[in-house]
N, C-alpha and C positions, 0 to 999 in steps of 0.2 A: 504494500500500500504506500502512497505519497508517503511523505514525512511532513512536517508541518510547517515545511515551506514549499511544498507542493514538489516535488523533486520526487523525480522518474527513480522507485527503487530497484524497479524488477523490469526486465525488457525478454523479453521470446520472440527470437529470430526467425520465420519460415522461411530457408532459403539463406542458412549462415554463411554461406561462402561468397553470396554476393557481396560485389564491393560496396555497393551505395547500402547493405545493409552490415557492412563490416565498419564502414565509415561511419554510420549511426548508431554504432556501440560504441566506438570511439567518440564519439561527440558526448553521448550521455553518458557514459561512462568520466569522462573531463568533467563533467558537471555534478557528478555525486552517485548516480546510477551502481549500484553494488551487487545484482546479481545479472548476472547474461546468462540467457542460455541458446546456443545458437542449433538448429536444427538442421541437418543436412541429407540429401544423398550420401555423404562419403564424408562422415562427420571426423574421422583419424586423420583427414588432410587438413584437416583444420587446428590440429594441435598447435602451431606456432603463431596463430592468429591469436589463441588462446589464452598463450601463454604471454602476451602484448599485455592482453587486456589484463590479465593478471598481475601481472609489472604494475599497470597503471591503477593497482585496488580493488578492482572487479574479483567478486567470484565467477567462477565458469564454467556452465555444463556444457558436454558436448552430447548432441540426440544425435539420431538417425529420425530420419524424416522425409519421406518423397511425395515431391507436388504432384506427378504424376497419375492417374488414375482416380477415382472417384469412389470406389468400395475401399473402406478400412478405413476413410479419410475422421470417423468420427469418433471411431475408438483411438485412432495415432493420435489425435488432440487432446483426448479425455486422459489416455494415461501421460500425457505430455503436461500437463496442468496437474493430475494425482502428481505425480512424481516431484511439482517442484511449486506446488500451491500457487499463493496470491502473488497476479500477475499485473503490474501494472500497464504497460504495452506489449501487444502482437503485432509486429511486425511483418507484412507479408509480400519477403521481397524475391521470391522465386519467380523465376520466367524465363524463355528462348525467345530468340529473337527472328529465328527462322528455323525449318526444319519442315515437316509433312503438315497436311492440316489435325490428325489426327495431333501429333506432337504439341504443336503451337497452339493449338485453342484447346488442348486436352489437360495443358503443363498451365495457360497462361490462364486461362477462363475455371475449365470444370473442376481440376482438380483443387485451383486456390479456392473458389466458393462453397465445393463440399468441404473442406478447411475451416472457411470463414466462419461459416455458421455453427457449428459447435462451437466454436472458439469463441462467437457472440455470444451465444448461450450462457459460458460459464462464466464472461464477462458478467452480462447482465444477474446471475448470481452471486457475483461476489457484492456488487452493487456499484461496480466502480472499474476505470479501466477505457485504453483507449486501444480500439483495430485500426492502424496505421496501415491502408494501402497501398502500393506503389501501383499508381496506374501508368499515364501517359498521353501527350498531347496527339499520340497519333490514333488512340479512341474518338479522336474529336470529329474526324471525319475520316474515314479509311480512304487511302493512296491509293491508286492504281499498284506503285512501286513494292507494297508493303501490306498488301490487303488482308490477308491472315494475320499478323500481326495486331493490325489498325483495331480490327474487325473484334479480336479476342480482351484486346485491351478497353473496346466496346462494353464488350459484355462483362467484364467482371468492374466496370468505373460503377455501371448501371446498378448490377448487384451491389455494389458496397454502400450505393446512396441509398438504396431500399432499405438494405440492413440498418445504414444510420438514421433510418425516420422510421424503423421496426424497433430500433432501441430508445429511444427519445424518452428521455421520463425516468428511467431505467438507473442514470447514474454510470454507465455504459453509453461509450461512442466509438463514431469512428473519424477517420481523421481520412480524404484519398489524397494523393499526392499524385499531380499531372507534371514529369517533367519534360524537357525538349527531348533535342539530341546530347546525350550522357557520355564524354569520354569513358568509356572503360574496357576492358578484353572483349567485351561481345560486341562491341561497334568497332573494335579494329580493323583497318582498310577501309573502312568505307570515308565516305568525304563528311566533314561533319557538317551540319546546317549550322544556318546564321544563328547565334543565340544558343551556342552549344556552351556545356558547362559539364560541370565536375561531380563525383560523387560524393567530396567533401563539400560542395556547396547545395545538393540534395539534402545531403545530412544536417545541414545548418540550418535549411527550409524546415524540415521536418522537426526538429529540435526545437525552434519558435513555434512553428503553426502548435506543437502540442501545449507551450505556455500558453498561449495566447486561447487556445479551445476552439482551435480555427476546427473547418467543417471540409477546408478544402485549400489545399496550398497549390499553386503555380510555378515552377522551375526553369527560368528565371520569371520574373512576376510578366514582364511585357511578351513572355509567351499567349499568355491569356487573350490576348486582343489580336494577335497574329491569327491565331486561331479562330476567334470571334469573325473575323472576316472570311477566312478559308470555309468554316462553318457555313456562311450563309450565302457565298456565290451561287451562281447558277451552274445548274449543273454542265449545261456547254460550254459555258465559260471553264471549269472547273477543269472539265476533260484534257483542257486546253495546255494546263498547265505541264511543268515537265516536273511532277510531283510521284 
């Protein structure tokens, strides 16, 4: 639970090897944050990430955890919360960025929402607690370039606002985070877009938007209006673009 100056005690990571979610244990962790526990596919590659955070005063569990598939996803949460009680954020930063459509919208959409929602659940039982999403601007309207992606990060923005007006009242929220284009290994090679940034300055967004009890953060904030226009061209026009 906070501490009583409202300070992040406990954070669960879905998806502990990503950087923008490795980066936001590092940030809350700098801030006071004392337990981590980071969830993974291949949670023993993660020992030296670990053992940072531990340097830096954190304690640190390492889980197994795969976003993957859809059946088991509400007992893997249920004993993922048994095992390490009151959680103050979930973090859900697992995703591909390309791959089959099965993969892509199975990794970025179904499996993180049969995730989410247990994981609401026990939120809203504890009475307290924030589901940090990592969505993306390119939910906002799907690419030609990138349509399974666009498409998957669609569907799980939509699901995570349902959850947070299902929670509402509750003492339980959710918090989505829409960033750009994200330097990190899964965007390597590609060209980055205008308004590209870092997973240290995701983690920074997301570190305020939770003081603050935002509803929804922007990475970097003037993404928001790029988007707002891209959102409401027509669609000839739209076609048009080399998007």
């Amino acid at each position: 639970m906070k501490d009583a100056l409202g300070r992040v005690e406990s954070v669960l990571i879905l998806g502990g090897g990503s950087e923008i979610g490795l980066a936001t244990a590092r940030a809350l962790v700098a801030r006071g944050t004392r337990r981590v526990v980071l969830a993974a596919r291949a949670p023993e590659r993660l020992e030296a990430e670990a053992a940072a955070l531990r340097g830096a005063g954190a304690e640190v569990a390492l889980e197994a955890w795969d976003a993957t598939g859809v059946d088991g996803q509400e007992a893997a949460i249920g004993r993922l919360f048994d095992r390490h009680g009151d959680l103050d954020v979930v973090l859900a930063a697992a995703g591909v960025l390309d791959g089959s459509p099965a993969e892509v919208i199975g990794t970025n959409f179904l499996g993180l929402a049969a995730a989410l929602a247990p994981a609401g659940e026990r939120l809203r039982a504890q009475g307290h607690g924030t589901l940090v999403v990592l969505s993306s601007v390119a939910g906002e309207r799907a690419r030609r370039s990138n349509y399974l992606y666009g498409s998957s990060k669609a569907g799980l923005d939509a699901f995570a606002q349902g959850l947070g007006d299902a929670l509402e009242g509750s003492g339980a929220r959710v918090l989505v985070v829409r960033p750009g284009f994200v330097r990190t290994k899964m965007t390597a090679g590609l060209e980055p877009a205008p308004l590209a940034t870092t997973p240290e300055r995701v983690a920074g967004a997301i570190v305020t938007g939770l003081a603050r009890g935002s509803h929804t953060v922007w990475v970097p904030g003037p993404v928001r209006w790029v988007m707002s226009v891209l959102r409401h061209l027509p669609r000839p026009l739209f076609r048009r673009l080399d998007l």
